[in-house]
DRENVEXLO-883214 format. One record per atom (N, C-alpha, C): residue in three letters; x, y, z; atom name. Coordinates in pm, whole numbers. Example, Ala and Ser with C-alpha at 12.3 -4.5 7.8 and 13.67 -1.06 7.14 Angstrom:
2
+-----+--------+--------+--------+------+
! res !     xx !     yy !     zz ! atom !
+-----+--------+--------+--------+------+
! ALA !   1319 !   -569 !    780 !    N !
! ALA !   1230 !   -450 !    780 !   CA !
! ALA !   1320 !   -330 !    780 !    C !
! SER !   1285 !   -225 !    708 !    N !
! SER !   1367 !   -106 !    714 !   CA !
! SER !   1290 !      3 !    787 !    C !
+-----+--------+--------+--------+------+
END
This chain:
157
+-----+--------+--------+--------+------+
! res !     xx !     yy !     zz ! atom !
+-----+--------+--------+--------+------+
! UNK !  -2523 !   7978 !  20303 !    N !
! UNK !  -2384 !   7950 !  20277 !   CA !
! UNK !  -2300 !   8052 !  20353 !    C !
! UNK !  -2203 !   8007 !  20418 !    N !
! UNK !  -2083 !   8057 !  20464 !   CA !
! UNK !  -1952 !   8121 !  20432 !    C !
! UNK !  -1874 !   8177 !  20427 !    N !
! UNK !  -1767 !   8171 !  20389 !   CA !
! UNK !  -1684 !   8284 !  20422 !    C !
! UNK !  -1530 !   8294 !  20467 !    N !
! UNK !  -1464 !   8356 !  20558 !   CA !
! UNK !  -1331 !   8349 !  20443 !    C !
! UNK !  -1282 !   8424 !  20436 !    N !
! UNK !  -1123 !   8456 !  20415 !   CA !
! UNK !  -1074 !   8451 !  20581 !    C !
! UNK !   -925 !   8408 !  20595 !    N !
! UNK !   -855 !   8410 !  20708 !   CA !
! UNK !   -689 !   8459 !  20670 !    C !
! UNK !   -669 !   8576 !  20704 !    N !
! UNK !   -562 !   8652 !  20699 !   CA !
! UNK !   -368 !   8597 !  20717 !    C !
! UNK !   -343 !   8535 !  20636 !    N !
! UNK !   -168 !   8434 !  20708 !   CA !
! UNK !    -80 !   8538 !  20744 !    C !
! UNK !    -45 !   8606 !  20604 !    N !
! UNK !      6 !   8752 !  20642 !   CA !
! UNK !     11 !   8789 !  20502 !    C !
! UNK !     84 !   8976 !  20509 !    N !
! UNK !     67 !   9046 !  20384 !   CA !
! UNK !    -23 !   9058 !  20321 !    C !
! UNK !    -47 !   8978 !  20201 !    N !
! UNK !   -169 !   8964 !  20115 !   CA !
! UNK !   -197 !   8826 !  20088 !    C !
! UNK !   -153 !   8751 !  20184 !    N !
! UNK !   -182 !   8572 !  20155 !   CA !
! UNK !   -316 !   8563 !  20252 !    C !
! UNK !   -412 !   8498 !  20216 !    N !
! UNK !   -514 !   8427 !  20298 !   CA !
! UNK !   -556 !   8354 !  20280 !    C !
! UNK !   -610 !   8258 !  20357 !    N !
! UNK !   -695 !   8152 !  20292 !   CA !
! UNK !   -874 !   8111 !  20316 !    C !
! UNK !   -894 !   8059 !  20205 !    N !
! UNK !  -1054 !   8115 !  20209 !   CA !
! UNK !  -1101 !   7944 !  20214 !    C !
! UNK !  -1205 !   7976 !  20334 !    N !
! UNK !  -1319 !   7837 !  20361 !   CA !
! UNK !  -1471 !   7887 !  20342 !    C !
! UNK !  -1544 !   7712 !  20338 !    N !
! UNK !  -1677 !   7805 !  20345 !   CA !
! UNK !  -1747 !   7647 !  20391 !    C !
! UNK !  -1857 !   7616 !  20404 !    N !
! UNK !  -1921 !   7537 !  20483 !   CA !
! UNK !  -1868 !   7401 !  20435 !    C !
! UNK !  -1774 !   7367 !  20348 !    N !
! UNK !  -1775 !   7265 !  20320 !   CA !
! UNK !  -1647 !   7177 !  20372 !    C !
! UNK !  -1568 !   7276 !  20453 !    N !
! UNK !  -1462 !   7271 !  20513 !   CA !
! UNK !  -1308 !   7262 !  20427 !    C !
! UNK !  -1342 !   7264 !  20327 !    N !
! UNK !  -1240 !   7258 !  20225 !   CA !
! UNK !  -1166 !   7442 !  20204 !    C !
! UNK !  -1015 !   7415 !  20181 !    N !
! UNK !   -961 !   7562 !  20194 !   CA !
! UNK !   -908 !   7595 !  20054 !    C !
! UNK !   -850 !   7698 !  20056 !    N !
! UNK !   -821 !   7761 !  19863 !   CA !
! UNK !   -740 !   7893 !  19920 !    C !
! UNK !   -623 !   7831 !  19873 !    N !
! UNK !   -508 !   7959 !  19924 !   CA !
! UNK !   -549 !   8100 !  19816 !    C !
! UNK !   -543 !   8245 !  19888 !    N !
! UNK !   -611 !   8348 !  19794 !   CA !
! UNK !   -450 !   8435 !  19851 !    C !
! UNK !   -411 !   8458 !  19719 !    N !
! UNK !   -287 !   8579 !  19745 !   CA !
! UNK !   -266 !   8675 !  19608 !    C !
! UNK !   -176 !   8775 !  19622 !    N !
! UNK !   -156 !   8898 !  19481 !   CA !
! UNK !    -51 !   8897 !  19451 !    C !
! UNK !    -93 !   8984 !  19351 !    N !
! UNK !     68 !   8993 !  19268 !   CA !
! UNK !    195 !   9028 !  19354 !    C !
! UNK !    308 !   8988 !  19315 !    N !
! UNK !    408 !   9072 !  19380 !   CA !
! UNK !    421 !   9241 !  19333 !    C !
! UNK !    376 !   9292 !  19249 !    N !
! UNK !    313 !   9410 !  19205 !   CA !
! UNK !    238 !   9534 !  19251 !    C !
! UNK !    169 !   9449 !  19386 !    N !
! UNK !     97 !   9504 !  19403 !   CA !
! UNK !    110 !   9461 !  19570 !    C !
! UNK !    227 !   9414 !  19576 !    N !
! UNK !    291 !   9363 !  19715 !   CA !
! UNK !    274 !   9228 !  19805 !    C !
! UNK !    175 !   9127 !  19696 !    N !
! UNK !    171 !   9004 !  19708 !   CA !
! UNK !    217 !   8923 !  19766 !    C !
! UNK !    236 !   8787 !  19740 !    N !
! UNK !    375 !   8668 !  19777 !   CA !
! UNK !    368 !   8581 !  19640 !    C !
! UNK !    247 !   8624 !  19549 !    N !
! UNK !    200 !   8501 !  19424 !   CA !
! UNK !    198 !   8373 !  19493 !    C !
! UNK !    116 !   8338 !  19623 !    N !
! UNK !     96 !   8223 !  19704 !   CA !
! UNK !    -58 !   8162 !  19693 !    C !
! UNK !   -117 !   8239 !  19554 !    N !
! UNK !   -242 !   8153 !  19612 !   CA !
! UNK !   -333 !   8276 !  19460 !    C !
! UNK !   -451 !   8155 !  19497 !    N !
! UNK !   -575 !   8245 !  19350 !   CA !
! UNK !   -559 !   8387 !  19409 !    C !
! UNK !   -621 !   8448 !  19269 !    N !
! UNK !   -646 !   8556 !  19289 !   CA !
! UNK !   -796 !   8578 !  19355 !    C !
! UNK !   -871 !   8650 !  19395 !    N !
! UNK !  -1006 !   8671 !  19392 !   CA !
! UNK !  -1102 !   8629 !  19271 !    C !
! UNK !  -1047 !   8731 !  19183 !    N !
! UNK !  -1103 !   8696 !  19046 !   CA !
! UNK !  -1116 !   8579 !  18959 !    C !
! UNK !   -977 !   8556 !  19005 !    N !
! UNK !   -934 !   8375 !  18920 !   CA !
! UNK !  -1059 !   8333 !  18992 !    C !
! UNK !  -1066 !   8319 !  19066 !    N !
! UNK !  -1178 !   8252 !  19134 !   CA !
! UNK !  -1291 !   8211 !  19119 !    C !
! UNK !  -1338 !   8365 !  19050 !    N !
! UNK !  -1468 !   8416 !  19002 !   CA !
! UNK !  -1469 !   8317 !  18847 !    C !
! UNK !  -1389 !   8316 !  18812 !    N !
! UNK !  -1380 !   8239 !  18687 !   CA !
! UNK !  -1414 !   8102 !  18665 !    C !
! UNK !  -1340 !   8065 !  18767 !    N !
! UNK !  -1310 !   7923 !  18821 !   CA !
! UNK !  -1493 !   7880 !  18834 !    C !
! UNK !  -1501 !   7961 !  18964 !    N !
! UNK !  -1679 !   7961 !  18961 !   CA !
! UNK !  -1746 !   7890 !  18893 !    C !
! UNK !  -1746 !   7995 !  18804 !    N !
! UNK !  -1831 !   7985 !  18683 !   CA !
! UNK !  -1843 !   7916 !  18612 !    C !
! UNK !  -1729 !   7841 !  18574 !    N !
! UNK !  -1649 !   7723 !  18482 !   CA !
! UNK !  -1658 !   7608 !  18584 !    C !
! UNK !  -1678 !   7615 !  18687 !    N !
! UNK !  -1718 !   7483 !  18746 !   CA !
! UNK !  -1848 !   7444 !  18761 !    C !
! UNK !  -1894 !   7579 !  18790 !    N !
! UNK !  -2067 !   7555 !  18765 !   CA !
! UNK !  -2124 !   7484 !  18630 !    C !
! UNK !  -2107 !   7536 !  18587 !    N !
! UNK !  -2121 !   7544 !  18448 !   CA !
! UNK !  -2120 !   7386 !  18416 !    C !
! UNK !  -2013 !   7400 !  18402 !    N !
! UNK !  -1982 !   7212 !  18383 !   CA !
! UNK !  -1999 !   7099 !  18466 !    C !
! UNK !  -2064 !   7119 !  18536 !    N !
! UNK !  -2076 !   7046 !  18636 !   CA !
! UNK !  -2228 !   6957 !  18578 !    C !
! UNK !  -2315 !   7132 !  18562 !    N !
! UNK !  -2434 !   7075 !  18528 !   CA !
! UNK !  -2450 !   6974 !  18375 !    C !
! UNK !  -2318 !   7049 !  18280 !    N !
! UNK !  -2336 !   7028 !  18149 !   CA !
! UNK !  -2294 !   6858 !  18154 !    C !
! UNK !  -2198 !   6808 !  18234 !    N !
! UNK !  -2136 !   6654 !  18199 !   CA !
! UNK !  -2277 !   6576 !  18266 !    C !
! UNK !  -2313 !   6669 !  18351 !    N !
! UNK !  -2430 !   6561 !  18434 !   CA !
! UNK !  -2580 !   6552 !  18348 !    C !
! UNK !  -2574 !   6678 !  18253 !    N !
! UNK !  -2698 !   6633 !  18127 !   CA !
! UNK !  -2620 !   6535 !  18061 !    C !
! UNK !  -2484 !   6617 !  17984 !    N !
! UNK !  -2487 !   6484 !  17829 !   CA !
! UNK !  -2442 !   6338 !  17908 !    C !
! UNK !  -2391 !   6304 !  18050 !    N !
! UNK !  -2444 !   6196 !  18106 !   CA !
! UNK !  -2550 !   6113 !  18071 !    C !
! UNK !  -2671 !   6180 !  18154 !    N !
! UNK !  -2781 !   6172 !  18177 !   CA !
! UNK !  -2846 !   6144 !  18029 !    C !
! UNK !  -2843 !   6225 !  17923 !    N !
! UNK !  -2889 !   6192 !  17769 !   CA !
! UNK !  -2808 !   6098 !  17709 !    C !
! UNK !  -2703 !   6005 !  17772 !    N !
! UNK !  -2636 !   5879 !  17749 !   CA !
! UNK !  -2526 !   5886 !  17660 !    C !
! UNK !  -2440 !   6021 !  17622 !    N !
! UNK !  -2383 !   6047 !  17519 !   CA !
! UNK !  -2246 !   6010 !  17605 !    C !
! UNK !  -2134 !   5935 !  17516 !    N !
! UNK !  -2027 !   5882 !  17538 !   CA !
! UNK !  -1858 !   5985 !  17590 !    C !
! UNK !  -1905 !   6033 !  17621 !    N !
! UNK !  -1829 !   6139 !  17639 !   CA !
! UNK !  -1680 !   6104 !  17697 !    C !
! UNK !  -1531 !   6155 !  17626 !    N !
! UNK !  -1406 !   6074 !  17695 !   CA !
! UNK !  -1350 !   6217 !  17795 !    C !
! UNK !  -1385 !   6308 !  17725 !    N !
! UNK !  -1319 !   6405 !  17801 !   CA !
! UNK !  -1375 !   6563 !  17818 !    C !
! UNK !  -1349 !   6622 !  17866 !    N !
! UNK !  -1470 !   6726 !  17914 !   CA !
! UNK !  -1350 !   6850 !  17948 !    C !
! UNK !  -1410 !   7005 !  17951 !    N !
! UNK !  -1305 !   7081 !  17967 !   CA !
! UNK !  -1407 !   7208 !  17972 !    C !
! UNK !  -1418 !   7304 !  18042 !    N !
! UNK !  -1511 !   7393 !  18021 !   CA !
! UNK !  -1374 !   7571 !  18061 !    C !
! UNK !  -1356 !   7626 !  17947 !    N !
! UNK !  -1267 !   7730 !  17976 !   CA !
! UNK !  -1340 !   7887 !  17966 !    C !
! UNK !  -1293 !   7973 !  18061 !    N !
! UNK !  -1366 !   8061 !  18070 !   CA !
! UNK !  -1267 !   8146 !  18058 !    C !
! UNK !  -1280 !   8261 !  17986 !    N !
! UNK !  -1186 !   8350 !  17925 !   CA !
! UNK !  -1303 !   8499 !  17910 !    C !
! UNK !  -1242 !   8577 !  18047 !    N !
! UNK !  -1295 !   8674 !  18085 !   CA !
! UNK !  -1182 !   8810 !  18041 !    C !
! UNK !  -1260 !   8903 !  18016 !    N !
! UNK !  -1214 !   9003 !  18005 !   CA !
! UNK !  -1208 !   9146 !  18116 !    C !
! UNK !  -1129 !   9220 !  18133 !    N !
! UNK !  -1083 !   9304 !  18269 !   CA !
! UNK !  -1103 !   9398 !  18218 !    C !
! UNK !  -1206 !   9528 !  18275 !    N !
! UNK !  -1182 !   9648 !  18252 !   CA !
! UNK !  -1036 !   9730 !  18308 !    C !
! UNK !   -956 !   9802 !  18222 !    N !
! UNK !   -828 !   9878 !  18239 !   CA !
! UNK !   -819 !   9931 !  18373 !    C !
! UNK !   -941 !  10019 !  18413 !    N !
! UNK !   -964 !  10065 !  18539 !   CA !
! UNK !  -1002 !  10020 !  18644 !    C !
! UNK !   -940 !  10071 !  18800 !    N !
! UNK !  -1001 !   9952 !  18888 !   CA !
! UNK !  -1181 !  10018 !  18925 !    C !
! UNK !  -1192 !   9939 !  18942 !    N !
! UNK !  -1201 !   9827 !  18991 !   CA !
! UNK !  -1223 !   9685 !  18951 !    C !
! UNK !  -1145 !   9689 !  18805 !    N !
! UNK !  -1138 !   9561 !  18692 !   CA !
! UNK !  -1250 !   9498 !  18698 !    C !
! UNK !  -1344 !   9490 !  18716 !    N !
! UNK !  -1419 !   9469 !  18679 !   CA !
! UNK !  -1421 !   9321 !  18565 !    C !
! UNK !  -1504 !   9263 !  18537 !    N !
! UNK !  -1516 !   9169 !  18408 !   CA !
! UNK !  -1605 !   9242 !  18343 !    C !
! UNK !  -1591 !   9291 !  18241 !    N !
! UNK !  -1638 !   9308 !  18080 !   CA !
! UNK !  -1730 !   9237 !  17991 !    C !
! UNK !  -1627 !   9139 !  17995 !    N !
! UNK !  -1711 !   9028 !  17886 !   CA !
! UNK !  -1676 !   8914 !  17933 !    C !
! UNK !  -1752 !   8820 !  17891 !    N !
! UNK !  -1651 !   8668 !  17923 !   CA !
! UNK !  -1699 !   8542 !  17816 !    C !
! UNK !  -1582 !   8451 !  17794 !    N !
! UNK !  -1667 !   8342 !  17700 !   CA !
! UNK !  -1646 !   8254 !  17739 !    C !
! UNK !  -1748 !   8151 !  17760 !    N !
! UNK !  -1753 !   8034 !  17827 !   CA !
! UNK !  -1714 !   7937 !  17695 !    C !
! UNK !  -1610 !   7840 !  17679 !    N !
! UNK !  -1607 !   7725 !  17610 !   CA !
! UNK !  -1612 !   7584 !  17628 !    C !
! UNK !  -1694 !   7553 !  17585 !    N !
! UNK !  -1693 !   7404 !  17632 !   CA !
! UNK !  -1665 !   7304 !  17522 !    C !
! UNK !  -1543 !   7236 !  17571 !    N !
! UNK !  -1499 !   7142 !  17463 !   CA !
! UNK !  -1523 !   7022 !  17514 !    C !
! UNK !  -1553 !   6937 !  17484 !    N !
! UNK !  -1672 !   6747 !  17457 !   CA !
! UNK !  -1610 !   6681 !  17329 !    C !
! UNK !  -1546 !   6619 !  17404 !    N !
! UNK !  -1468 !   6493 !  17343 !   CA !
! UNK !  -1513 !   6370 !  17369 !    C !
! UNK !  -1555 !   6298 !  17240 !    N !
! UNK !  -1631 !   6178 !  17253 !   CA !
! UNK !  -1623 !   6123 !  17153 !    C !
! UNK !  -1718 !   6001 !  17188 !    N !
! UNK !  -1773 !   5928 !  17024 !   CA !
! UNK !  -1907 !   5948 !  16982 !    C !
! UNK !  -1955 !   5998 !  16899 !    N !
! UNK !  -2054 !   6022 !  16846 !   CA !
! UNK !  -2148 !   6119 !  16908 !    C !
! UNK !  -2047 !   6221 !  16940 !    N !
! UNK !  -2142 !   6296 !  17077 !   CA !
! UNK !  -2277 !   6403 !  16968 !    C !
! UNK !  -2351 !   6390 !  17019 !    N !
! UNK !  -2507 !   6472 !  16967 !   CA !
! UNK !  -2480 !   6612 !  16997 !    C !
! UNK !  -2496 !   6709 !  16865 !    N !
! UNK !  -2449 !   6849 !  16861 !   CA !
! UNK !  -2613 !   6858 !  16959 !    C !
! UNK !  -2707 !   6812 !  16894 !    N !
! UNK !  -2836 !   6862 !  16987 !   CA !
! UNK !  -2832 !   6822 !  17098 !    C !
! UNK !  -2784 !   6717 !  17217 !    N !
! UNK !  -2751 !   6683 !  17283 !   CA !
! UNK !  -2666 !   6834 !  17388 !    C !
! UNK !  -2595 !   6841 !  17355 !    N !
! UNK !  -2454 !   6926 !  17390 !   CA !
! UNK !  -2536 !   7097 !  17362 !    C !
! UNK !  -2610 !   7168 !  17299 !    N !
! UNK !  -2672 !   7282 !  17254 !   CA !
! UNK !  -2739 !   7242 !  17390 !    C !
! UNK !  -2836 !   7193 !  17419 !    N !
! UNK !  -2991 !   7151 !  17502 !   CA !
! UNK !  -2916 !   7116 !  17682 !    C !
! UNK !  -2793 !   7101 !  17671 !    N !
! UNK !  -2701 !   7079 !  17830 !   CA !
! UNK !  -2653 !   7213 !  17823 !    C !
! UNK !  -2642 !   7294 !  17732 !    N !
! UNK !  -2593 !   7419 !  17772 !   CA !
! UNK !  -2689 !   7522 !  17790 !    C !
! UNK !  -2797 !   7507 !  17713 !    N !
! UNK !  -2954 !   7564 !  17698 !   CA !
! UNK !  -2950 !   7555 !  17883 !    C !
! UNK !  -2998 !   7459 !  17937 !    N !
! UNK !  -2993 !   7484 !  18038 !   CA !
! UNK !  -2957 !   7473 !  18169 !    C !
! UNK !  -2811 !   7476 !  18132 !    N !
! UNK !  -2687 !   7512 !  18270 !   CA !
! UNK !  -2754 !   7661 !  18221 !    C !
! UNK !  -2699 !   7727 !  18104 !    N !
! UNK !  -2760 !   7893 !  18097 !   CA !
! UNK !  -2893 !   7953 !  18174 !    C !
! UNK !  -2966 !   7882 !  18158 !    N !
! UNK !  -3120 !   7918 !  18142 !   CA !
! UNK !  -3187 !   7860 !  18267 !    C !
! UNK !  -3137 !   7761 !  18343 !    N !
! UNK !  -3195 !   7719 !  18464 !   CA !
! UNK !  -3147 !   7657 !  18587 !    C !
! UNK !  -3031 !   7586 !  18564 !    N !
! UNK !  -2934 !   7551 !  18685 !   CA !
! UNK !  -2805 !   7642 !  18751 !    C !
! UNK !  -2756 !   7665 !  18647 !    N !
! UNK !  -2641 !   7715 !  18686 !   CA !
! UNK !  -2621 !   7880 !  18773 !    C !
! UNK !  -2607 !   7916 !  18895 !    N !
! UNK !  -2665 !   7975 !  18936 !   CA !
! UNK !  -2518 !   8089 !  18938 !    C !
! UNK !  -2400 !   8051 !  18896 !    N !
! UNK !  -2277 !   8112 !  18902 !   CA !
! UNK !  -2323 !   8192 !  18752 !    C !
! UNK !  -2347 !   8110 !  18686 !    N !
! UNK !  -2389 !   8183 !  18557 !   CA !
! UNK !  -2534 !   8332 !  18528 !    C !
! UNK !  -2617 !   8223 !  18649 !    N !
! UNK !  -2737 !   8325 !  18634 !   CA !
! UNK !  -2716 !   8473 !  18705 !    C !
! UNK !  -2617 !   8465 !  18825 !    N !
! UNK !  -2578 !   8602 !  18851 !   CA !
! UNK !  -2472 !   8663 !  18749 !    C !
! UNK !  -2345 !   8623 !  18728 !    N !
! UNK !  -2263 !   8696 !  18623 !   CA !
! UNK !  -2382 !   8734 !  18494 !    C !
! UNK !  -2420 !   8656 !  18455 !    N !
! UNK !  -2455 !   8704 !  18303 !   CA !
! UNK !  -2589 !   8817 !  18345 !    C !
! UNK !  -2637 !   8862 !  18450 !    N !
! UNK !  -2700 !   8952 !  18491 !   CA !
! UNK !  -2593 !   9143 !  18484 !    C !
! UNK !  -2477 !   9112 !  18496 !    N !
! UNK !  -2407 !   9187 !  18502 !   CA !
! UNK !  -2287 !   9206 !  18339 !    C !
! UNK !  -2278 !   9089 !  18314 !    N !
! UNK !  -2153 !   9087 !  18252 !   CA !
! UNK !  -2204 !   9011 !  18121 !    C !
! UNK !  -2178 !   9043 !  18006 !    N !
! UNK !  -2234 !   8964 !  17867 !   CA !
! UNK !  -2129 !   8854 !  17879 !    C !
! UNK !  -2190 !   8764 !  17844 !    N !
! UNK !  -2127 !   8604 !  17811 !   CA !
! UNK !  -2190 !   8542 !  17686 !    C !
! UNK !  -2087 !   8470 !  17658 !    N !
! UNK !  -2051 !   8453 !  17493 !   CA !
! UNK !  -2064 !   8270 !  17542 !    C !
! UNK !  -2147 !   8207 !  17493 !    N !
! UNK !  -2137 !   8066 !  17507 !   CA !
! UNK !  -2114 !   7981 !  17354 !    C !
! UNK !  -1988 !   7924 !  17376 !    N !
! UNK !  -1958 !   7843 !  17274 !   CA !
! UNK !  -1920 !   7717 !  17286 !    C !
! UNK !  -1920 !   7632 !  17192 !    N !
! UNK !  -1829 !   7487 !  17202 !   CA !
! UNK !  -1810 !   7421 !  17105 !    C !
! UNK !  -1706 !   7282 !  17158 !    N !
! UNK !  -1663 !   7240 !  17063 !   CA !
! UNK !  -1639 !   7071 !  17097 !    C !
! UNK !  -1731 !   7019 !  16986 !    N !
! UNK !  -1693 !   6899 !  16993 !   CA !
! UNK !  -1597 !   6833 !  16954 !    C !
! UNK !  -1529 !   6737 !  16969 !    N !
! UNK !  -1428 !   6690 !  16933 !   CA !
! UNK !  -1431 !   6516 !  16919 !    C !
! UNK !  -1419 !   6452 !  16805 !    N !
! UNK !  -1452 !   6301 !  16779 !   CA !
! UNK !  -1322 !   6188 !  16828 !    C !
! UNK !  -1350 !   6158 !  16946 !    N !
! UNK !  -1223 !   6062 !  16997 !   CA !
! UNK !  -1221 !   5909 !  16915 !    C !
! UNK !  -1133 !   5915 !  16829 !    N !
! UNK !  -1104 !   5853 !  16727 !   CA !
! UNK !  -1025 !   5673 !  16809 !    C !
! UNK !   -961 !   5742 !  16916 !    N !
! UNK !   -951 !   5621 !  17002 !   CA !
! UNK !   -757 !   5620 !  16960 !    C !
! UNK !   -664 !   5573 !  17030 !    N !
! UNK !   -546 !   5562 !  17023 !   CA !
! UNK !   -502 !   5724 !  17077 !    C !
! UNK !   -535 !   5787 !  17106 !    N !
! UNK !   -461 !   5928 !  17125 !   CA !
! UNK !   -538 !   6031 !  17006 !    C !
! UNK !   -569 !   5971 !  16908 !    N !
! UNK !   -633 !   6058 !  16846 !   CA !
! UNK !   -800 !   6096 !  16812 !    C !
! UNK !   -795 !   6236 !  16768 !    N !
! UNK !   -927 !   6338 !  16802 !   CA !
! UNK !   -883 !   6396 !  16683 !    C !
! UNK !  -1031 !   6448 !  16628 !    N !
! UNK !  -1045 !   6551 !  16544 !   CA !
! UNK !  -1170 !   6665 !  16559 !    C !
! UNK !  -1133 !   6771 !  16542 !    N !
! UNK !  -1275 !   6846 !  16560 !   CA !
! UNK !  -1407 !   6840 !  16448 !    C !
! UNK !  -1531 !   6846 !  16492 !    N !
! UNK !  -1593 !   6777 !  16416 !   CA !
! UNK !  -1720 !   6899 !  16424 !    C !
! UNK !  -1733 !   6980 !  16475 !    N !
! UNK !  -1840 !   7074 !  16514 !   CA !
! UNK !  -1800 !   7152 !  16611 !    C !
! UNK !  -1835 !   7330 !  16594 !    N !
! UNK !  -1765 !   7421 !  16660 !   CA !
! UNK !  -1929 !   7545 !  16624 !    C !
! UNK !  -1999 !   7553 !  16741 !    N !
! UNK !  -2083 !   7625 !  16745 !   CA !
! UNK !  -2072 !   7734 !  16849 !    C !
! UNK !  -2260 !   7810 !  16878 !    N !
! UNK !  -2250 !   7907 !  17004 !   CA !
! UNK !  -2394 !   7913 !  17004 !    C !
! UNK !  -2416 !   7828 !  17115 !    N !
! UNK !  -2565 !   7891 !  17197 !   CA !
! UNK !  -2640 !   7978 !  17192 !    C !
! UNK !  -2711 !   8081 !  17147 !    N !
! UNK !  -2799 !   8157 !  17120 !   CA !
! UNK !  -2945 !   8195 !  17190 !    C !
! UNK !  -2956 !   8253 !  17316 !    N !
! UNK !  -3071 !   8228 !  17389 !   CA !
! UNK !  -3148 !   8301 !  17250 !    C !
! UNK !  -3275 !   8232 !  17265 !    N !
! UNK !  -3382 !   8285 !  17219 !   CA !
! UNK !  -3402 !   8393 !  17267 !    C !
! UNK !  -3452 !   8492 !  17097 !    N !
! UNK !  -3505 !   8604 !  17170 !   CA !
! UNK !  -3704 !   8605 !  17263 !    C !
! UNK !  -3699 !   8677 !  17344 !    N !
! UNK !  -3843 !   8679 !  17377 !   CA !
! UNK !  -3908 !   8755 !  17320 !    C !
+-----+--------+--------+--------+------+
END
């Protein structure tokens, strides 16, 4: 894999990588920015939360579960000092459906964690991650109710 930042000006650039697709990267005005584009970090987040879910809709897919809407939020924490660093982070995944299988949804996250997800398998080498979710029962007309709100637990070895 490839991938290049390309300099516009100040602190704006924009970042490619083999897939030819671009992602404007800029900073705070704070810190002398333009606020024109992700941050680095946002990024890193983004990552992760795309990885992540990517693999998870393509299991409870795949295990035939009805799924209306899908959302995977990642809510990382910054050390005070630079080089900010991430701390901690918690992955949430909310699954909105009809009749969606709590074992179903545990066993797609089991292993995006544990064997696909490769955004995950480097961060959580460095950084503790907190995996949780939440199902939600699409009742149909606009309405949902939450119906189950757990957290993944790797086995200990």
């Amino acid at each position: 894999m490839d991938a290049k930042d390309t300099w516009q000006q100040g602190l704006s650039f924009t970042g490619s990588a083999n897939t030819g697709f671009e992602v404007p990267l800029g900073a705070d005005p704070g810190v002398g920015g333009a606020n024109d584009g992700f941050r680095p970090l946002e990024l890193m987040a983004v990552s992760l939360a795309g990885c992540t879910a990517m693999d998870v809709i393509s299991l409870l897919r795949k295990k035939q579960q009805d799924v209306t809407g899908f959302e995977v939020h990642v809510q990382a924490n910054q050390a005070q000092e630079h080089p900010r660093v991430f701390t901690r982070a918690v992955i949430r995944y909310v699954i909105t459906g009809r009749s969606v299988d709590e074992t179903a949804v545990r066993r797609a996250i089991e292993l995006t964690a544990t064997k696909y997800c490769p955004a995950q398998a480097m961060l959580g080498k460095i950084v503790p991650l907190e995996l949780v979710y939440e199902i939600i029962e699409d009742e149909g007309n606009g309405k949902a109710e939450l119906v189950k709100r757990g957290a993944y637990q790797p086995s200990a070895s």
